[in-house]
C-alpha positions as CSV (number, residue, x, y, z in Angstrom):
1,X,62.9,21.4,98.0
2,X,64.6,21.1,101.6
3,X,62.4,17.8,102.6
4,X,63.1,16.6,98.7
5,X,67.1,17.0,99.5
6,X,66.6,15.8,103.3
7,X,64.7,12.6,102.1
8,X,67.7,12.4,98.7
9,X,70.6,12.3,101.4
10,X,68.9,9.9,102.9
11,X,69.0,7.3,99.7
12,X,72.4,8.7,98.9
13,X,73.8,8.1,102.4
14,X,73.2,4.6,101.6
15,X,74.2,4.4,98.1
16,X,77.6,5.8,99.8
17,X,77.1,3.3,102.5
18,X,76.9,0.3,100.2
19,X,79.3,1.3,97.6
20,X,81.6,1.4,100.5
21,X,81.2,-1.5,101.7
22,X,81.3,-2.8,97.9
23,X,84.7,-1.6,97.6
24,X,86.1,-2.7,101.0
25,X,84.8,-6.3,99.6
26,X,86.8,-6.0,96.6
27,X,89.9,-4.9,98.2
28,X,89.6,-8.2,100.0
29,X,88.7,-10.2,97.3
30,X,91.5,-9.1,95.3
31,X,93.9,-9.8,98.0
32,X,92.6,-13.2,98.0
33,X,93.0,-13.7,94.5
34,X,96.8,-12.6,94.1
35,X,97.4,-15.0,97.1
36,X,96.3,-17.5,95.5
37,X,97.9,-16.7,92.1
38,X,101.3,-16.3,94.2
39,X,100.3,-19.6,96.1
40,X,99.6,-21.7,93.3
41,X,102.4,-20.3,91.2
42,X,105.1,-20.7,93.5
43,X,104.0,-23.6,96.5
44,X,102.1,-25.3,93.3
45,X,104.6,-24.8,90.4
46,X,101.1,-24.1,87.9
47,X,99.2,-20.8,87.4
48,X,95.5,-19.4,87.6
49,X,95.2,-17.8,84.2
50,X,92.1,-15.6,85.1
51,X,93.6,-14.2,88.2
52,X,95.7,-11.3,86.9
53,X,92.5,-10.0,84.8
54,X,90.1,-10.3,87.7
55,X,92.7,-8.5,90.1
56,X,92.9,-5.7,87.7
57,X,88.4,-5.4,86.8
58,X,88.2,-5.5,90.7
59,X,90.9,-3.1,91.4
60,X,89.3,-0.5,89.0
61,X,85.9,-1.0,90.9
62,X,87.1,-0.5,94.2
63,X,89.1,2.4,93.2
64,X,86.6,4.8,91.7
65,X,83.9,3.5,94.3
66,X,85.9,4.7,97.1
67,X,87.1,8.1,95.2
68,X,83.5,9.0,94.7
69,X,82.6,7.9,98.2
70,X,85.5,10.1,99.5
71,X,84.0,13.0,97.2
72,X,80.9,12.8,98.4
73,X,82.0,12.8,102.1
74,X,84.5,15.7,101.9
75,X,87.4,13.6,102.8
76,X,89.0,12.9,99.4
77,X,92.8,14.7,99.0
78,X,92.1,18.4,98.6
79,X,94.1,21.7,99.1
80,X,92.7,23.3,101.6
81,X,95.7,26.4,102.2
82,X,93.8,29.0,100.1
83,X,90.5,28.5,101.9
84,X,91.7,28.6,105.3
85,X,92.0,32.3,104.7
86,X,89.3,33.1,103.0
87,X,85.5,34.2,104.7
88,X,83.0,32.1,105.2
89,X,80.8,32.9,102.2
90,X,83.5,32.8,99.8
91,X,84.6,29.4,101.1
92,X,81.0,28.4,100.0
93,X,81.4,29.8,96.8
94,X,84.6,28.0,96.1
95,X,83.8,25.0,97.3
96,X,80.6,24.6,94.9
97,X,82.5,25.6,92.4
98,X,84.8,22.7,93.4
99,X,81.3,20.3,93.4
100,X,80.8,21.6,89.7
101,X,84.2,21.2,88.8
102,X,84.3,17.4,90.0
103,X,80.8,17.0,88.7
104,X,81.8,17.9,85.6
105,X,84.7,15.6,85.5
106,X,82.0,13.1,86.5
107,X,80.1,13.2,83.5
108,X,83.5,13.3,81.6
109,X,84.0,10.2,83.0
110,X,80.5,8.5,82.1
111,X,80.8,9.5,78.6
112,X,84.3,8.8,77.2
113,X,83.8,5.8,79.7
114,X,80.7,4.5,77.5
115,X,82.7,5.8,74.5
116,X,85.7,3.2,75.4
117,X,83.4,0.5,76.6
118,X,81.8,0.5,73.3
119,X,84.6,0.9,71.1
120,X,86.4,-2.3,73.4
121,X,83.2,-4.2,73.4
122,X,84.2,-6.5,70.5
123,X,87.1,-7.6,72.0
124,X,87.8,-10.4,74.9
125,X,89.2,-10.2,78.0
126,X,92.2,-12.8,77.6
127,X,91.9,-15.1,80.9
128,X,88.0,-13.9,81.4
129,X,86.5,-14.9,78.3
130,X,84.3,-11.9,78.7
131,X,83.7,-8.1,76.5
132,X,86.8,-5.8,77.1
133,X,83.9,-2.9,77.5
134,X,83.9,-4.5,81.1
135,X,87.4,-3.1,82.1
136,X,85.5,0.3,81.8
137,X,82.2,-0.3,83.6
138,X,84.1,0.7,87.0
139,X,85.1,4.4,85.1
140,X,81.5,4.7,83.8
141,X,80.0,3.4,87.6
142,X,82.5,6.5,89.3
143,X,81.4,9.1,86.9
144,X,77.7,8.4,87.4
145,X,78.2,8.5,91.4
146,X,80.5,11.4,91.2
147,X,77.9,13.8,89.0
148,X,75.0,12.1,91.7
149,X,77.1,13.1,94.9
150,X,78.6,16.4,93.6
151,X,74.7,17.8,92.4
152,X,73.7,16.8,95.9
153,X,76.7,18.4,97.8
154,X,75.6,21.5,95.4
155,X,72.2,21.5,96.5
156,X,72.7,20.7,99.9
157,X,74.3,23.7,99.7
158,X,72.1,26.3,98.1
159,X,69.2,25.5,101.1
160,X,71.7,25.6,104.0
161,X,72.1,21.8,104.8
162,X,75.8,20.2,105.0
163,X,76.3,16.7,106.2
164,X,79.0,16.4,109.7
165,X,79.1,12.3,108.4
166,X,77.2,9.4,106.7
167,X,73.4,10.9,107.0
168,X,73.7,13.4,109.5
169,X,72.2,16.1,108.1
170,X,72.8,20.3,110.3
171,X,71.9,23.5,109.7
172,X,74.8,25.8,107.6
């Protein structure tokens, strides 16, 4: 089971890696796109009709990318106060519970997120052209990647493993 987890982090380090990168991209990209909206509306007296839309499908993306991201790597906002004076072991103990918590959320997520998608599906992103079940494709992308990272932080728990950063893997 350890060498099965060891070799998972691996793949997940670089799932984290890449959907990190993938949401730095779209921060940038949608930076692009509303200063081009504000360039050609107010230098060019006309308007881009998809770029409002677009903004918005990337902004989810790069949202819940980087939440799961943070999740996975400890550094998303927390309260901390409580544990700070706890023991060791209970810390453990609370913050799996934590993992399940957020893992549960994830799969929350994935399903109303389908749910939506599929209710929306029939409808049309005005400006796009395409389904309105894409507005909540980056919602169902987050929950799968949040239930992924918080079983593994679980795990990586229960044999003694805890990662320092991306794919460095120590000894509890």
């Amino acid at each position: 089971m350890r060498d099965f987890l060891i070799a998972a982090e691996r793949l997940t380090s670089r799932l984290a890696t890449a959907a990190l990168y993938l949401a730095g991209a779209g921060l940038v990209l949608m930076t692009l796109i509303v200063f081009a909206q504000v360039f050609v509306r107010y230098v060019l007296n006309n308007s881009l009709h998809w770029a409002e839309p677009s903004a918005v499908l990337i902004m989810g993306w790069f949202i819940f990318l980087g939440a799961a991201v943070g999740i996975r790597e400890g550094t998303h906002l927390s309260f901390d106060v409580l544990l700070m004076v706890m023991p060791a072991w209970l810390q453990g103990i609370m913050h799996t519970i934590s993992d399940i918590a957020i893992g549960g959320f994830g799969i929350g997520m994935t399903l109303y997120g389908w749910s939506l998608a599929a209710k929306a599906s029939s409808n049309v992103i005005p400006g796009l052209g395409v389904s309105r079940a894409f507005d909540f494709a980056p919602i169902i992308g987050g929950g799968i990647l949040l239930v992924l990272f918080a079983l593994e932080r679980v795990l990586r728990r229960l044999v003694g493993l805890r990662t320092l950063r991306f794919g460095d893997l120590v000894e509890e």
